[in-house]
C-alpha positions as CSV (number, residue, x, y, z in Angstrom):
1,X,-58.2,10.2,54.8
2,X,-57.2,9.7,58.3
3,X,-59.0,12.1,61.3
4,X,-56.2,14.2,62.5
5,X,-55.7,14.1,66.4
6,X,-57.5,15.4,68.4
7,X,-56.0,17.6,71.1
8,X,-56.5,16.6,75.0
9,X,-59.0,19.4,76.7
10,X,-56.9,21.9,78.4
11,X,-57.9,23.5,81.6
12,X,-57.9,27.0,82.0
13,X,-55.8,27.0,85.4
14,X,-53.1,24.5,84.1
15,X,-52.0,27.1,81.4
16,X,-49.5,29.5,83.5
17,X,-47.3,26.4,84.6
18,X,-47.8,24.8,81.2
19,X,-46.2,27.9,79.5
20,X,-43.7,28.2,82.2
21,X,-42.7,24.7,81.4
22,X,-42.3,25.4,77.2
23,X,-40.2,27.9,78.5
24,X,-38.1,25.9,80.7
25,X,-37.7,22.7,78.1
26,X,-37.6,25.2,74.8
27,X,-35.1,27.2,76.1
28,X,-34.0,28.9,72.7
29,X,-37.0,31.2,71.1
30,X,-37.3,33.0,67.7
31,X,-37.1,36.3,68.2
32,X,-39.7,37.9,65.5
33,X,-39.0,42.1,64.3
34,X,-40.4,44.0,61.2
35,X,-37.9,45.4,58.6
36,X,-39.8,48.2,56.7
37,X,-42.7,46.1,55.4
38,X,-40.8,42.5,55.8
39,X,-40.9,40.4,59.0
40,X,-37.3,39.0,60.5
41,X,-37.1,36.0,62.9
42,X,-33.9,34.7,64.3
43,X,-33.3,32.2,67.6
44,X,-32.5,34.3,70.5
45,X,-31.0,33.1,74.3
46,X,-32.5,34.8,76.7
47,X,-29.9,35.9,79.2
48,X,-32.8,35.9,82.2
49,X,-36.7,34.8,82.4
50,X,-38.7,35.9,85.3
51,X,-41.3,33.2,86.2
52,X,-43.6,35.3,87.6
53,X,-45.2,36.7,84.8
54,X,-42.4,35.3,81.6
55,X,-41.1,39.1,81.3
56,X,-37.7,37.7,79.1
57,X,-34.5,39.9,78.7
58,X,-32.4,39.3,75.8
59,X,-28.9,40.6,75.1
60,X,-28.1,42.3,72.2
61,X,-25.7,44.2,70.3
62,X,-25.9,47.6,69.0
63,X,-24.0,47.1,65.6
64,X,-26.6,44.0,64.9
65,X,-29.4,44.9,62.2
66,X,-32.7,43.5,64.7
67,X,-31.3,46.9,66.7
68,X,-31.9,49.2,64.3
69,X,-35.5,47.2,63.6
70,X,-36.8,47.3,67.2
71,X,-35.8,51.0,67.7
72,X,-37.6,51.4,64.3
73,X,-40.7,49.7,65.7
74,X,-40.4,48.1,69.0
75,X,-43.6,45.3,68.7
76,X,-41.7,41.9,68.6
77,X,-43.1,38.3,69.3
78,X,-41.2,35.6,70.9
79,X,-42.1,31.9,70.2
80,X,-41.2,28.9,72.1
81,X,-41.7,25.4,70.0
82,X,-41.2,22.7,72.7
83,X,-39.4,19.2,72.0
84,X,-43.1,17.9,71.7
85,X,-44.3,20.3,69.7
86,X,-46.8,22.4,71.9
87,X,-46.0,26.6,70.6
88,X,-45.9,29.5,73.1
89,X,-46.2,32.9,71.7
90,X,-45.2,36.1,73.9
91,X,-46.0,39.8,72.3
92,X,-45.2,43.1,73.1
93,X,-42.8,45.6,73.2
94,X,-39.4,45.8,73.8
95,X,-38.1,48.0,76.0
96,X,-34.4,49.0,76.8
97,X,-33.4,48.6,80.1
98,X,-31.3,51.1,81.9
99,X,-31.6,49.9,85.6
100,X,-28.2,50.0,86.6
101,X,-29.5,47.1,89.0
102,X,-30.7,44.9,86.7
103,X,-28.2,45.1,84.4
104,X,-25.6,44.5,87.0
105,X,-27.4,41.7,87.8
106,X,-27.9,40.1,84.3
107,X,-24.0,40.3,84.0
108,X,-22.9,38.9,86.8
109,X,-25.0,36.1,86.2
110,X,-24.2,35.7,82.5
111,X,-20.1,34.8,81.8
112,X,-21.1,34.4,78.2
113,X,-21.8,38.1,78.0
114,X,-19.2,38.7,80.5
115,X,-16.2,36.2,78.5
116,X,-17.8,38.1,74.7
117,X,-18.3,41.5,75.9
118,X,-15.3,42.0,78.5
119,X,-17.3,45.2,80.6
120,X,-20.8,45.7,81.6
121,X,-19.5,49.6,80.3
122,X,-19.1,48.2,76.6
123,X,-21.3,50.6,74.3
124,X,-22.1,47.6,72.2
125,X,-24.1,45.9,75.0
126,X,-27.8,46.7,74.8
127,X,-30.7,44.4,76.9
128,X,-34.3,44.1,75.9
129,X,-36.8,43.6,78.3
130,X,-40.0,42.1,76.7
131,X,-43.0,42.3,79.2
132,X,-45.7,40.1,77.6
133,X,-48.6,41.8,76.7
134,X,-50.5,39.0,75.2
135,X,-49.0,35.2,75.8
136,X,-50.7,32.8,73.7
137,X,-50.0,28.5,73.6
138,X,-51.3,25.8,72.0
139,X,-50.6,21.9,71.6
140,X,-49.1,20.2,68.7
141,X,-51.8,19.6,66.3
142,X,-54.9,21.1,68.2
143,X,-54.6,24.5,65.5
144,X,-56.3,26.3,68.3
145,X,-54.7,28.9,70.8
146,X,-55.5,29.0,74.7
147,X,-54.8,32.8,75.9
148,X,-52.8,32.3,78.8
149,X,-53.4,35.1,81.5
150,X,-51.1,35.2,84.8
């Protein structure tokens, strides 16, 4: 039987721009919830990323079922798999955000939600901020994960 790969080393130091860039060249995570004792994951689009430290917001509506399962228990996971394969994992909890600044913000800078939703006053409109508590990565093959602290 053939030795699997073996993984280039990773330094420590490169991991905050090498998550930064799954982010960038994934683009579309799965969003993962719990449903009474069952897990749910579904691709999200995150309608803004901040770079600084990967806090996502995702758009939502309030009539969708993963609603219902975050207010139920708000620990979720997000997890990038890049075109090459490396995996980014980002837990924590999501929050609701009700800064009339930053939601003003998101929708101004998001047509999609603006052309779907029609008002930034529609009730069905609810954002999730998820402020990673724990960001994990790893390459493709190396069935290993690098805490990534930033």
């Amino acid at each position: 039987m053939p030795e699997p790969p073996k993984p280039e080393t990773i330094d420590p130091s490169d991991l905050p721009e090498i998550a930064r860039t799954v982010v960038h060249e994934a683009k579309f995570p799965m969003l993962a919830s719990i449903d009474g004792d069952k897990p749910r994951v579904r691709p999200v689009s995150p309608v803004r990323v901040d770079d600084a430290d990967l806090t996502h917001y995702i758009a939502n509506l309030r009539s969708y079922h993963k609603t219902g399962e975050i207010e139920a228990n708000p620990n979720i996971e997000l997890c990038y798999l890049a075109p090459n394969h490396d995996q980014l994992r980002l837990e924590g909890k999501a929050e609701v955000v009700t800064d009339r600044a930053v939601l003003e913000e998101i929708w101004e800078s998001n047509a999609l939600l603006r052309r779907y939703l029609g008002s930034i006053e529609n009730p069905e409109l609810i954002i999730y901020r998820l402020k990673p508590e724990r960001i994990r990565f790893m390459r493709e093959w190396a069935l290993e994960y690098h805490d990534v602290t930033l």
